[in-house]
C-alpha positions as CSV (number, residue, x, y, z in Angstrom):
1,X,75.6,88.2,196.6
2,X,76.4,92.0,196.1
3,X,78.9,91.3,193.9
4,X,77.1,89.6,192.3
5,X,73.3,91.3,192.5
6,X,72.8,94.1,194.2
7,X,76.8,96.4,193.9
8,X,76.3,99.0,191.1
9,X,77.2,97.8,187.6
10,X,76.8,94.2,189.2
11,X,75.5,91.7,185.9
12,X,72.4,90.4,187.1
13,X,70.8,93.6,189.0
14,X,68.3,92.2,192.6
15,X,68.8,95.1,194.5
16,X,65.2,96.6,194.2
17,X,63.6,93.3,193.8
18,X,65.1,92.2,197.6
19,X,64.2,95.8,199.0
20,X,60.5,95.5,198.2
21,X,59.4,91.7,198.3
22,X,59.8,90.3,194.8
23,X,63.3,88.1,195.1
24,X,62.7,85.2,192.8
25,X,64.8,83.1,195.7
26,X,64.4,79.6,193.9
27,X,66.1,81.4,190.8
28,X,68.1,84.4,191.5
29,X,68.9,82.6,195.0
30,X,70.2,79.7,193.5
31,X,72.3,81.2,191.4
32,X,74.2,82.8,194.2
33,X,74.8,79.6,196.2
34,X,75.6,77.1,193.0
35,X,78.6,79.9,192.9
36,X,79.4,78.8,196.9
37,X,79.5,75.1,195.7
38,X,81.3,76.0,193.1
39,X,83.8,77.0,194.9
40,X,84.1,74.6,197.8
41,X,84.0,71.7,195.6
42,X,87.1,73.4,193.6
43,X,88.8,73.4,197.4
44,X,88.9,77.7,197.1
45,X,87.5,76.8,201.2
46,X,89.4,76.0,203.9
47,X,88.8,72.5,205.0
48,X,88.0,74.2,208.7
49,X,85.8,77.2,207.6
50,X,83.1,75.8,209.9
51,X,85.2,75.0,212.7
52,X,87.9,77.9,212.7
53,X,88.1,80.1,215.1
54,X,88.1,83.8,214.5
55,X,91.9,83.7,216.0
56,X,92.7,80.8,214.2
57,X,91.2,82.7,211.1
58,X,93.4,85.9,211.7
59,X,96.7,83.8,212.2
60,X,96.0,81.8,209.2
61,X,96.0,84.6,207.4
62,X,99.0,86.0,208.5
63,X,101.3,82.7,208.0
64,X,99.6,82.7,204.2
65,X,97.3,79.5,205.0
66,X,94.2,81.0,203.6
67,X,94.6,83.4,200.5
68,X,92.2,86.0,202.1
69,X,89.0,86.2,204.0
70,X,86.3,88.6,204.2
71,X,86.8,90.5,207.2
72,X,87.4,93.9,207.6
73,X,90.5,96.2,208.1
74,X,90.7,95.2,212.4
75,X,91.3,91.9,211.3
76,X,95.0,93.0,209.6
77,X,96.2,94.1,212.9
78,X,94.8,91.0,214.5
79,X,96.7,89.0,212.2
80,X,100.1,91.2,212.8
81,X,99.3,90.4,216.6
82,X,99.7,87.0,216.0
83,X,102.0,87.3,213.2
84,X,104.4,89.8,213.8
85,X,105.4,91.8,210.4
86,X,103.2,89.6,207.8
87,X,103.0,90.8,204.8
88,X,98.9,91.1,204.2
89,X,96.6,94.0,203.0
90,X,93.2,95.1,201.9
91,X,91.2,94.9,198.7
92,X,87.1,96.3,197.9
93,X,84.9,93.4,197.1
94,X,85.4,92.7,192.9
95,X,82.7,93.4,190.6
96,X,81.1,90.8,188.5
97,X,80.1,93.4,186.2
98,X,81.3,96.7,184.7
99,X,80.8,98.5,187.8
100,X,83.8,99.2,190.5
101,X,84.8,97.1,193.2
102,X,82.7,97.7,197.1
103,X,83.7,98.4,200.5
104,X,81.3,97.7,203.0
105,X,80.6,100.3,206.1
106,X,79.5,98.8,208.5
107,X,78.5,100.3,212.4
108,X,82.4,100.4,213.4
109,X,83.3,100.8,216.8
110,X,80.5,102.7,218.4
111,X,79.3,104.1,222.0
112,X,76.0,105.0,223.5
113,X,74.5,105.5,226.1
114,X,71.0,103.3,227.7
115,X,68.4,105.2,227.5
116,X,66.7,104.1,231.1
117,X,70.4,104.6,232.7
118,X,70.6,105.1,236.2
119,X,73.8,106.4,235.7
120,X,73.4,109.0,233.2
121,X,76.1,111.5,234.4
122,X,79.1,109.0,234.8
123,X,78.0,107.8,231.4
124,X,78.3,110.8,229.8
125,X,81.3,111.9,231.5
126,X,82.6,108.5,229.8
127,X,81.7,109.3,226.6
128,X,83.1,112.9,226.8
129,X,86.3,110.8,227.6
130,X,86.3,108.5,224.7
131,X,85.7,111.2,222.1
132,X,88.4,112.9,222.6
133,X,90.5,113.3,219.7
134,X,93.7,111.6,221.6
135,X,91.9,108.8,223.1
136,X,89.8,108.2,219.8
137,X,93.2,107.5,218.3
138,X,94.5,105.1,220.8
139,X,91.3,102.5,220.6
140,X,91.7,103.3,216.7
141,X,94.9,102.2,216.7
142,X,93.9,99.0,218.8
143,X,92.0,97.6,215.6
144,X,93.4,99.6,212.7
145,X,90.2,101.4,212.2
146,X,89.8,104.9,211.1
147,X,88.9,107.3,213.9
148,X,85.4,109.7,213.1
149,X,86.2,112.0,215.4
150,X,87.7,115.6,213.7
151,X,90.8,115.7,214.8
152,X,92.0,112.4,214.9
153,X,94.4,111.7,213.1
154,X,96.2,108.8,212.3
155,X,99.2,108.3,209.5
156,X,101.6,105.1,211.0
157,X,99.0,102.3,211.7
158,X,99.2,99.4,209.4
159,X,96.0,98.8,208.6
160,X,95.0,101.9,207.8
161,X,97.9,102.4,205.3
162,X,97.2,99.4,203.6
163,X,93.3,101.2,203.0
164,X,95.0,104.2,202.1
165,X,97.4,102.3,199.7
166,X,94.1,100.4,197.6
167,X,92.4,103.7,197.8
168,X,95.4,104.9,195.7
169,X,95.8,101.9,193.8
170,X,92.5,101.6,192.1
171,X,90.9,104.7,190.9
172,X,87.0,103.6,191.3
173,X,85.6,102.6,194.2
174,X,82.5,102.4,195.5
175,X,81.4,102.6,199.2
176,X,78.1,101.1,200.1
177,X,75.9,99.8,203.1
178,X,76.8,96.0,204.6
179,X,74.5,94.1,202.6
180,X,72.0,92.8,204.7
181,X,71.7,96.0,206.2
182,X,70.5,97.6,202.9
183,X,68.3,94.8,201.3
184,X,67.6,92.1,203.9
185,X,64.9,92.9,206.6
186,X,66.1,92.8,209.8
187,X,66.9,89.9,211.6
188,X,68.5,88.2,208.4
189,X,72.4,88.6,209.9
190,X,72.3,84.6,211.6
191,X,69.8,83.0,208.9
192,X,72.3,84.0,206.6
193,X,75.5,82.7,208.1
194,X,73.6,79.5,208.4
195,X,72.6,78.6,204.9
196,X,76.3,79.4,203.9
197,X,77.4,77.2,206.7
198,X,74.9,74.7,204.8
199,X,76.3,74.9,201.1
200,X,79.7,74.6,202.7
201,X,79.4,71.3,205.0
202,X,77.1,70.2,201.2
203,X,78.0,71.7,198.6
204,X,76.0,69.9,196.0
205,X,72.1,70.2,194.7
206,X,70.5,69.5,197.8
207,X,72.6,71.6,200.3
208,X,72.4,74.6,197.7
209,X,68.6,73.6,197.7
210,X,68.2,73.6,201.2
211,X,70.1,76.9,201.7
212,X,67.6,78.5,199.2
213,X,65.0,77.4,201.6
214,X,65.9,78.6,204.4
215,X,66.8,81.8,203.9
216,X,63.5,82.3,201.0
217,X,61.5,81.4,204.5
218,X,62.9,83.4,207.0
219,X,63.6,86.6,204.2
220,X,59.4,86.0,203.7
221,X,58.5,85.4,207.0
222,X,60.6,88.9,208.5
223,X,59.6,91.3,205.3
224,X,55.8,90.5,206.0
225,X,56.2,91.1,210.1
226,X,58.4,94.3,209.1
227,X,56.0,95.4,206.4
228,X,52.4,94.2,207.9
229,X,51.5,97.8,209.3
């Protein structure tokens, strides 16, 4: 859907039309899921995509069973884990348009602290702990993300090399919000899953229909709770 509706330069711009209520769902939503059948009934799914674990997902990618998946950059070390010294990297979502290829930010690994703690110093102390610039860099390195904390640094994990390395590769690149984030209203994450989960167990008229359904319901129902005030 961003690629194809909402990234910048995308063909067949939704983006304002989802942010404030108007998404022709039964047209513009349609669209978007024919291109899911589309590809399952061309066999571009695995035949387990709705029974896969996420370690069976990382492993398959590492032995080269599935072509790639849409995951972010943790799950390349995952796959190393399980495949020692694959031979995998990472690519920004394609453009269906003009416009240059996405990666999506999402909330990364993040840390807070309850606000009606009962253990407020300890939890602070914690946090002081974890933000250090040399234990930012060990749980960094546990999932090959890249650490927000100034000072540190890292130049020798995997994952973060094979970033670095599109980063040089392709000279356009856009950086944007996760999707649902940005133009669904909140509460959208697991509706969403679910109506892909439905085009790919039937990927023909009816389960595209009935995905179109249910998320034009739930996207209606949650924008006028979220906007009612």
């Amino acid at each position: 859907m961003p690629a194809m509706q909402t990234d910048t330069g995308c063909d067949n711009y939704q983006g304002d039309n989802l942010q404030n209520g108007t998404y022709d769902w039964d047209v513009e939503g349609t669209k978007v899921l024919e291109k899911l059948a589309d590809w399952v009934a061309k066999g571009y799914v695995n035949e387990n995509a709705l029974t896969a674990t996420t370690e069976e997902m990382q492993t398959a990618l590492g032995e080269g069973t599935c072509a790639f998946v849409f995951r972010a950059s943790q799950n390349i070390t995952a796959a190393r884990s399980y495949v020692p010294d694959c031979n995998v990297g990472i690519i920004p979502i394609p453009n269906d348009g003009k416009g240059a290829p996405t990666y999506k930010i999402g909330e990364g690994c993040t840390f807070g602290i309850w606000k009606d703690t009962k253990n407020a110093d300890a939890a602070k102390a914690w946090l002081e702990y974890v933000t250090r610039a040399e234990i930012c860099v060990k749980l960094a390195n546990l999932d090959g993300s890249i650490p927000a904390i100034k000072g540190a640094n890292i130049d020798d994990n995997y994952a973060i090399q094979c970033y670095k390395a599109s980063q040089d590769a392709i000279a356009d690149i856009n950086y944007d919000n996760v999707f649902d984030r940005k133009y669904f209203p909140s509460g959208m994450w697991g509706i969403m899953g679910a109506a892909v989960n439905t085009v790919i167990d039937n990927p023909t008229a009816d389960g595209v229909a009935e995905a179109v359904e249910e998320l034009k319901t739930n996207y209606t129902d949650l924008y006028e709770q979220q906007h009612s005030n």
